[in-house]
Backbone bond lengths (Angstrom), bond angles and torsions (degrees), N, CA, C in turn:
res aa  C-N    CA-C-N  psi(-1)  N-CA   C-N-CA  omega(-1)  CA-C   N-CA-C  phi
1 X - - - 1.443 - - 1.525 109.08 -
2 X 1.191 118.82 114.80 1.188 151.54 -172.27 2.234 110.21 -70.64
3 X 1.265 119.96 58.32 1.222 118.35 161.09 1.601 134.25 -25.16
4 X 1.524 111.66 143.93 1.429 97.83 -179.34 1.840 99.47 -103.57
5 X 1.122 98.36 169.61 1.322 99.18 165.59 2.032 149.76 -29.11
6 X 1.819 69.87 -47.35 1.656 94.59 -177.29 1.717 99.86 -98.20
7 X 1.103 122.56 -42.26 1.401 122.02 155.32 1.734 127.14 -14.85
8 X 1.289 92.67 -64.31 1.942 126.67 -171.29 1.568 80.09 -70.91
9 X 1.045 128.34 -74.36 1.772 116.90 -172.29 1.516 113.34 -80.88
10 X 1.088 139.68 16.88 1.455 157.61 142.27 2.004 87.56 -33.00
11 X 1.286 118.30 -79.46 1.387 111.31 -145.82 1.150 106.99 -62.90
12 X 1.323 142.75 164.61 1.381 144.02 154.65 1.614 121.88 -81.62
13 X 1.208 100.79 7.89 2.223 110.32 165.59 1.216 85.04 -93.03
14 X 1.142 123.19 -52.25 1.652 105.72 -153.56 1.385 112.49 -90.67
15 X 1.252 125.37 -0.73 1.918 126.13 173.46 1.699 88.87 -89.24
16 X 1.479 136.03 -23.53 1.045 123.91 -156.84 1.531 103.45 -110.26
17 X 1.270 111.40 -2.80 1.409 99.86 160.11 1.917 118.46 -109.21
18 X 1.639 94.82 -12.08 1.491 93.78 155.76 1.431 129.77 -64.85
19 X 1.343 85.69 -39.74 1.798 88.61 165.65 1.443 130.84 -80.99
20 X 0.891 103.33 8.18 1.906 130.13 168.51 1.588 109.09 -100.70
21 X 1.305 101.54 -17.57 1.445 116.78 -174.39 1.461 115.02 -65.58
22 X 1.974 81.21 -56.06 1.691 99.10 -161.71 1.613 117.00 -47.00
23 X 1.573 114.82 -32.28 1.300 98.94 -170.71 1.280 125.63 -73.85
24 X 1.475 124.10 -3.44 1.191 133.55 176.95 1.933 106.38 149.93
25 X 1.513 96.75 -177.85 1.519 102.08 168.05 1.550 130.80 -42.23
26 X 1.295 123.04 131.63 1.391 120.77 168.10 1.212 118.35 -139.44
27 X 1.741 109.21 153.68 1.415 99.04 -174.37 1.549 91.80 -84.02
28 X 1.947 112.75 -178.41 1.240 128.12 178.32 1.916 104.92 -62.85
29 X 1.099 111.85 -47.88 1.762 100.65 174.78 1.858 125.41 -51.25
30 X 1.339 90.88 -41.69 1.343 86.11 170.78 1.549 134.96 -77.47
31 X 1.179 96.56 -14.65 1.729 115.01 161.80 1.593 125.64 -67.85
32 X 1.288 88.95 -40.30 1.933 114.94 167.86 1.240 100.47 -50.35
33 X 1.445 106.93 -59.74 1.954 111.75 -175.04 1.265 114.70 -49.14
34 X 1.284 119.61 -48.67 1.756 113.02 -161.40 1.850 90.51 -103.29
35 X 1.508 131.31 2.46 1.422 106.52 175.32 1.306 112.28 -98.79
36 X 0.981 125.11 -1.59 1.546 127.17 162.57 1.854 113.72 81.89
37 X 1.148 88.53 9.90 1.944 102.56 -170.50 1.578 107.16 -142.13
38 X 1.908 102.40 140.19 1.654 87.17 -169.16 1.372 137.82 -53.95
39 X 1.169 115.30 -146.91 1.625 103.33 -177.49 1.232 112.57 -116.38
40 X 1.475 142.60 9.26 1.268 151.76 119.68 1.239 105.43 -49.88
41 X 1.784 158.28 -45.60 1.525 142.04 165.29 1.486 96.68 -42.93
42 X 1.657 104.48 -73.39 1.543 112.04 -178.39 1.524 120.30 -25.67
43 X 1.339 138.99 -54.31 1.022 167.25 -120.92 1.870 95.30 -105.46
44 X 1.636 105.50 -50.94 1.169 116.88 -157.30 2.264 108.16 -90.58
45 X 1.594 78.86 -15.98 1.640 88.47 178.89 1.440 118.46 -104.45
46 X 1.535 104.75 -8.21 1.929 120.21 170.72 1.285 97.26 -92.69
47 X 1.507 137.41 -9.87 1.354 133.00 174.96 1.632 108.96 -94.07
48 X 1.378 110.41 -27.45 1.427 113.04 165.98 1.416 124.87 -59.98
49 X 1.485 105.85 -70.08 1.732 117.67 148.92 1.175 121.95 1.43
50 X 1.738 90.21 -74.22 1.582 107.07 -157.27 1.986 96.53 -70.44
51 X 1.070 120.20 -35.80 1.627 119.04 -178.91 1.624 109.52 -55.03
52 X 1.769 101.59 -42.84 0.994 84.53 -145.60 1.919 90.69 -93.94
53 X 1.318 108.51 38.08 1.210 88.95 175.61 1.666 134.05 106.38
54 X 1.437 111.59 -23.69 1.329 143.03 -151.46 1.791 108.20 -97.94
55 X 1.235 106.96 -38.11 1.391 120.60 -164.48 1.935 108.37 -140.83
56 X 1.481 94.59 133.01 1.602 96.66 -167.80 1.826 80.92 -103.41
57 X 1.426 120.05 146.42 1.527 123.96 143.54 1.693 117.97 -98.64
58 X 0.931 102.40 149.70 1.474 126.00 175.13 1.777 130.80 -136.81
59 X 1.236 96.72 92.71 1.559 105.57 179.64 1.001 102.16 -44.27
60 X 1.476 111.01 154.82 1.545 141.67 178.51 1.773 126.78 -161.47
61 X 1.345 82.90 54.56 1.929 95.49 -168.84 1.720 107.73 91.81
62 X 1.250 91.49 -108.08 1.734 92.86 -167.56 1.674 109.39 -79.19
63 X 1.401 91.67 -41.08 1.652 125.52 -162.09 2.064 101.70 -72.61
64 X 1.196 121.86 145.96 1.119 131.83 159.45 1.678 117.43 -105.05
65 X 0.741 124.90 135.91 1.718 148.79 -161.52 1.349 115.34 -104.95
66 X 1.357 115.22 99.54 1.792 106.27 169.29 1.198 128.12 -109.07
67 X 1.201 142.74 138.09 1.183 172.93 151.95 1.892 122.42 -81.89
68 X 1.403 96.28 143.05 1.411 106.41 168.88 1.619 124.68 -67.04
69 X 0.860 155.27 152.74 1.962 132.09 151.63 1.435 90.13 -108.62
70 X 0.897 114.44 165.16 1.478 136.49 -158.46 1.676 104.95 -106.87
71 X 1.422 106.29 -33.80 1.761 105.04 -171.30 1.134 108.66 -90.76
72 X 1.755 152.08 35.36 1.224 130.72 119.34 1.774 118.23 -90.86
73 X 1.059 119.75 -8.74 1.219 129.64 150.65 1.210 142.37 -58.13
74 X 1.392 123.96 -23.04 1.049 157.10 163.26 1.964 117.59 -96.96
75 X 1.282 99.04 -8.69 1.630 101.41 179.66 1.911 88.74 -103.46
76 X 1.554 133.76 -39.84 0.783 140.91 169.91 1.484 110.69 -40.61
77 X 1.191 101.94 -62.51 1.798 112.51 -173.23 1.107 121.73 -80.30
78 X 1.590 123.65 11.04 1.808 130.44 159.90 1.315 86.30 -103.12
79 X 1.610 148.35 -63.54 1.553 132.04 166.07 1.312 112.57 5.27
80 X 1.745 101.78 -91.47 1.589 124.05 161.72 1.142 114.20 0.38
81 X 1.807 106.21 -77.71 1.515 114.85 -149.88 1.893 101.81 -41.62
82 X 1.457 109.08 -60.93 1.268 80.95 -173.49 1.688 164.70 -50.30
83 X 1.631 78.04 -13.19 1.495 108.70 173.74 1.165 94.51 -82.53
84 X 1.040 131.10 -101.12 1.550 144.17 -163.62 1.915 95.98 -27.70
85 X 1.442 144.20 -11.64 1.103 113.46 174.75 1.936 98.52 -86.53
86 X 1.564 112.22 -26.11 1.269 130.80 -176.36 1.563 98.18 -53.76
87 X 0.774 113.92 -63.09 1.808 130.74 173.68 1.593 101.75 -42.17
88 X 1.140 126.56 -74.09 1.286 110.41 -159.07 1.583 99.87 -89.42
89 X 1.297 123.75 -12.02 1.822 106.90 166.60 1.915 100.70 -64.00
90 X 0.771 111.16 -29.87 1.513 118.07 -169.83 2.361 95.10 -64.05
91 X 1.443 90.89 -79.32 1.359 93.56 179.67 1.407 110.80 -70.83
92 X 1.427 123.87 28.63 1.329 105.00 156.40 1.442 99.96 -95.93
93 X 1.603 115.98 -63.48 1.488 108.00 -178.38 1.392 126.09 -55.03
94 X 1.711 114.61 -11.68 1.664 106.61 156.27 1.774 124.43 -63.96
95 X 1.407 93.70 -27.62 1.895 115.59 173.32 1.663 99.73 -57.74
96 X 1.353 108.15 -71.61 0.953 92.74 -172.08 1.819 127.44 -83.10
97 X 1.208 125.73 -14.11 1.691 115.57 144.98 1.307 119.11 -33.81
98 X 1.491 126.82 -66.56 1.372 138.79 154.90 1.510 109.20 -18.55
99 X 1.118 135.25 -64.67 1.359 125.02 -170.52 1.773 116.66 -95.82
100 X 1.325 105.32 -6.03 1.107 112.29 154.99 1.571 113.54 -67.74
101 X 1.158 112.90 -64.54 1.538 127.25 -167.21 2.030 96.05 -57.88
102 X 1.326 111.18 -39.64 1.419 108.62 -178.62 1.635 101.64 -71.64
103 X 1.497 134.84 -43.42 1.075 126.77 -171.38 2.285 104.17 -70.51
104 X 1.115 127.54 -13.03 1.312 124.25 170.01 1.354 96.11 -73.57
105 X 1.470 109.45 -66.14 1.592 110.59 -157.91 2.560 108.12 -50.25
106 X 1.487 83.95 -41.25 1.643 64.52 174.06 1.449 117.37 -88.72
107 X 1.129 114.05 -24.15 1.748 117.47 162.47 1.691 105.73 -45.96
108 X 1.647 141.79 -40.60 1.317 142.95 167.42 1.303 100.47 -71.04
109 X 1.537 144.13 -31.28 1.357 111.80 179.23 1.168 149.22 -88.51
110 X 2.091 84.16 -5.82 1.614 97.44 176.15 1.784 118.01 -61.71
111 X 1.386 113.96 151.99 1.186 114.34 -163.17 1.928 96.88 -88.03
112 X 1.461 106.56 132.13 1.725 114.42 179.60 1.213 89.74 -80.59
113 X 1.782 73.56 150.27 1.727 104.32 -174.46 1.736 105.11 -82.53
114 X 1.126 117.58 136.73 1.330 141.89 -173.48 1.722 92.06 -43.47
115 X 1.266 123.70 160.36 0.872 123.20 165.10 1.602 99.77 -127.22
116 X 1.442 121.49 168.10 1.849 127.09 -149.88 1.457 94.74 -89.96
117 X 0.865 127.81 122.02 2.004 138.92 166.73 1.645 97.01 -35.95
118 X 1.121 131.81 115.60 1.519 110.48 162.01 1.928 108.35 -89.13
């Protein structure tokens, strides 16, 4: 069974060992440490990863070695782009309403100039 992208990071083991990921290579024990679940879960969600693309291994004697790959992350974040330009055309013209609406409100508080008693 063939996972999608957002699927594979759907779970919260597996965003939390990507993010254990990011700082670089790790063996499977040290992943155990910060995922909070044994190392058969561990085992079964670095095999997901690794299928679906997400995570390279690299032997190292006894020990297996994981790593991030960079190219479903990067297929994710051209997805994105289009939203995220949708997103900030959106909060730009909320930016600028906002400073419109702030430039009335102190434009009303300045105090008017007297006008001459006739």
């Amino acid at each position: 069974m063939q996972l999608s992208p957002f699927e594979v990071l759907a779970d919260p083991t597996r965003r939390r060992i990507v993010e254990e990921l990011r700082s670089g290579e790790r063996p499977v024990g040290d992943i155990v440490a910060k995922a909070g679940i044994h190392q058969s879960g561990v085992s079964r969600h670095l095999r997901i990863l690794h299928e679906s693309g997400f995570v390279r291994v690299r032997p190292d004697g006894q020990r297996r070695l994981y790593s991030l790959r960079p190219e479903p992350f990067r297929e994710l974040d051209t997805w994105l782009a289009g939203y995220r330009r949708l997103w900030e055309d959106r909060l730009d013209r909320f930016g600028a309403a906002l400073e419109e609406r702030r430039k009335q409100r102190s434009a009303s508080k300045k105090p008017k100039e007297k006008e001459p008693h006739r």
